[in-house]
C-alpha positions, 0 to 999 in steps of 0.5 A, a space after each residue: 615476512 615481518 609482524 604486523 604492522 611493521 615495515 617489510 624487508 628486503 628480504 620479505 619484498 625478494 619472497 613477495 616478488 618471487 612468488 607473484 612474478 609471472 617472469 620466474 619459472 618454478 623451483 620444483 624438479 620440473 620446468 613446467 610453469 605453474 601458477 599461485 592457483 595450482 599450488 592453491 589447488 596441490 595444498 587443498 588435495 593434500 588437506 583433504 586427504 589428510 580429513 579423509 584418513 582421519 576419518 572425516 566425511 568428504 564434503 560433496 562438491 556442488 551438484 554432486 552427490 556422494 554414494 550413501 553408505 549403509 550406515 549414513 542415517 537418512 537425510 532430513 526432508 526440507 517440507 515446502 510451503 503451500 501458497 496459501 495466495 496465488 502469487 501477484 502479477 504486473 497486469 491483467 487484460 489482454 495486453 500490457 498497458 501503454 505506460 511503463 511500470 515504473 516510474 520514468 520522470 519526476 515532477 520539476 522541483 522549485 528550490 525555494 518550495 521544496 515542501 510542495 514535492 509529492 513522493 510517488 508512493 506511500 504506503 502506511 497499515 496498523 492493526 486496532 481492535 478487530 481490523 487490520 489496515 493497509 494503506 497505500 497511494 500511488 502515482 499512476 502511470 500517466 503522470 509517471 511518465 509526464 513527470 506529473 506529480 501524483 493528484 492523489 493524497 492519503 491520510 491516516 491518523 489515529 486520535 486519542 488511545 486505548 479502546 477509546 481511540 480513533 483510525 480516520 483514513 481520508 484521501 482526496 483527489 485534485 480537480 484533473 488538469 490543474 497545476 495546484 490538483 495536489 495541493 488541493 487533495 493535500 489541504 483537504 485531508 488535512 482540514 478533515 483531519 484536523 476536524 475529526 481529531 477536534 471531535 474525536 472524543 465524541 465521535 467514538 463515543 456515537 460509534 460505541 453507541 451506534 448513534 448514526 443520525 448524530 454521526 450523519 449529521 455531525 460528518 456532515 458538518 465537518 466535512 462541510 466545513 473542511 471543504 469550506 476550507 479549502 475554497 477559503 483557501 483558493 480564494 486567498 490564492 486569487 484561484 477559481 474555486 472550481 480549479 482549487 477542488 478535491 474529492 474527499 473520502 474518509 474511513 473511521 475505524 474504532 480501535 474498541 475491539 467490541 465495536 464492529 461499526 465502520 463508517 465512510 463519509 465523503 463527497 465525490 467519486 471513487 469506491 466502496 467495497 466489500 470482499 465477503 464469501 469470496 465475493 465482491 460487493 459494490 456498496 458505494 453509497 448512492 447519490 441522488 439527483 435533485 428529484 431523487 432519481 439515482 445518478 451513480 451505477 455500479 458496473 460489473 460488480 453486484 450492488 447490494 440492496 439493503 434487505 437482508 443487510 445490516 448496512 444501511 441506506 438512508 440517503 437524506 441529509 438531516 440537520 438538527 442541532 449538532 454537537 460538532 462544528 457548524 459548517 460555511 457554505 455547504 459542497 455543490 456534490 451530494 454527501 455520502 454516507 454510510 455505517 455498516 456492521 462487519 463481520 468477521 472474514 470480512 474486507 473492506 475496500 475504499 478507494 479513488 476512482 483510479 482504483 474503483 474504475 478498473 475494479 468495476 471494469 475489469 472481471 480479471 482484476 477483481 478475481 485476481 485481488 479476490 484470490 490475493 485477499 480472501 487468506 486466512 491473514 492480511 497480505 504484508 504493506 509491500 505484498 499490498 502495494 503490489 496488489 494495488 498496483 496491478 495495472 489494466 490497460 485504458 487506467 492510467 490514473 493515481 490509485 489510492 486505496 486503503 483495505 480493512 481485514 477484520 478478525 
């Protein structure tokens, strides 16, 4: 044949022909065809011969096993690994939900707004101090098959560095059959945002310190003022407040490893809780109606109480002076709050309603998490989105959900 690279020639193109023409018939001593595979094979058998008197082992081929000899040494066990977690599945409940598991439609596109597109799933986690985050928003079934853009939104910041610094996890959730519900949820994580990285600096300061009626009080205000926002902002949008509306949930974590204080604040509905011994606890702090009878249940779960407990329980709303923002006009909904002191082998779970309700409802999915999440080690971000989303029948909603692991 000719070098490489250069042009073949005749007599190069008569040999490339002679072996590739199926037309030809085989120059050997018998007028039996045979083809390039056979010949393939004849070489092989005659290079493995040629190993085999040279004293080199054959090589077994696939799903057989040659004879061991009395000198072969014993062969190495490959030891396997023990599920430390049961594996994750697609549903619990006595049939598959209605919706298919993933996603079928994608919500409609304006080509001069492309910013206001909403991915179907995020997904985020760190690791700070003593905890370790997982983080994961997802669009739920109902809207994946409508070709609706996920309601739910999530946040996660760190401000500040070093064990000064400061983890706030904030998701909301738009107001339910409203064109602009993901807007909304988006513009109020951002202004708490903003409003908890302005005053980072202090409010680690009261967590090292375990200041919680400042902490209160000073959340308080800054959520206030962040929905203030977001009213402000319907109201340029020419939208009816009420229609312009989110829930807003939010997580402060220390990165000072010798600070256990982990705060929620928020207002509206959803979940909190705590996975402790193997055994779920409901500690969504409750709400109390204009005569102070409680108006929130907690389902299947068992609540806590606080005797016995360091979390603490004060449901009123104190407002001294503050060292933080003022507020506008304050929410219609109640402000939660809550402060409590982990332990280690703890995980605390916050979460919209599209995850909180089919946690309270269904027993099956709360063992299910309670043997994914009970490890001696935080699940990895795709193991986490897949515990996440395992689906109930009857809960169709967007799941927003952010788990701390603390060491």
């Amino acid at each position: 044949m000719s070098q490489q690279g250069g042009r073949p020639t005749g007599r190069d193109d008569d040999w490339w022909t002679q072996l590739y023409d199926d037309s030809r018939e085989d120059t050997g001593p018998t007028a039996a065809p045979d083809s390039l595979d056979d010949r393939f094979a004849s070489a092989e058998s005659a290079v493995s011969a040629g190993s085999r008197a040279a004293g080199a082992a054959p090589v077994p081929k696939q799903g057989g096993t040659p004879a061991a000899r009395a000198s072969d040494p014993a062969p190495t066990q490959i030891p396997t690994p023990r599920t430390e977690q049961p594996s994750s599945i697609d549903y619990v409940g006595s049939g598959p939900p209605t919706y298919a598991a993933e996603p079928t439609a994608l919500p409609p596109a304006d080509p001069d707004d492309l910013d206001d597109l909403v991915a179907d799933t995020v997904l985020d986690g760190a690791h700070y101090g003593a905890c370790t985050l997982r983080a994961a928003s997802v669009r739920g079934d109902s809207a994946r098959y409508r070709g609706e853009p996920r309601r739910d939104s999530l946040l996660t910041a760190r401000f500040g560095s070093g064990d000064t610094a400061l983890v706030l996890v904030a998701m909301a959730t738009g107001a339910r059959a409203t064109p602009g519900a993901h807007r909304a949820s988006a513009e109020a994580c951002f202004w708490i945002g903003r409003a908890v990285g302005r005053s980072h600096a202090r409010l680690a300061e009261d967590l090292r310190a375990a200041r919680r009626g400042d902490l209160k009080s000073g959340l308080h205000r800054l959520t206030d003022r962040s929905l203030g926002k977001l009213r402000a902002s319907a109201a340029e949008q020419g939208i009816d407040p009420e229609e312009y509306a989110a829930t807003l949930r939010c997580l402060l974590l220390p990165a000072d490893p010798d600070c256990r204080t982990r705060v929620f604040f928020g207002i509206g509905e959803g979940g909190l809780f705590r996975l402790r011994d193997g055994e779920w606890q409901d500690i969504e702090p409750r709400v109390t109606d204009a005569v102070g009878e409680a108006v929130v249940g907690f389902g299947s779960l068992p609540s806590e109480t606080p005797e016995g407990d360091r979390l603490t329980m004060d449901l009123g709303i104190p407002t001294p002076p503050s060292p933080y923002e003022v507020a506008p006009e304050p929410p219609r909904e109640p402000f939660r709050f809550r402060a409590s002191v982990a332990r280690p082998g703890d995980t605390l779970l916050m979460c919209t309603g599209g995850l909180a309700e089919p946690l309270r409802g269904e027993a099956e999915l709360a063992h299910h998490l309670t043997g994914r999440w009970s490890g001696p080690t935080p699940p990895g971000l795709a193991a986490f989105l897949a515990d996440t989303q395992v689906r109930v029948k009857g809960y169709a909603d967007d799941r927003t959900a952010a788990a701390v692991w603390e060491s």
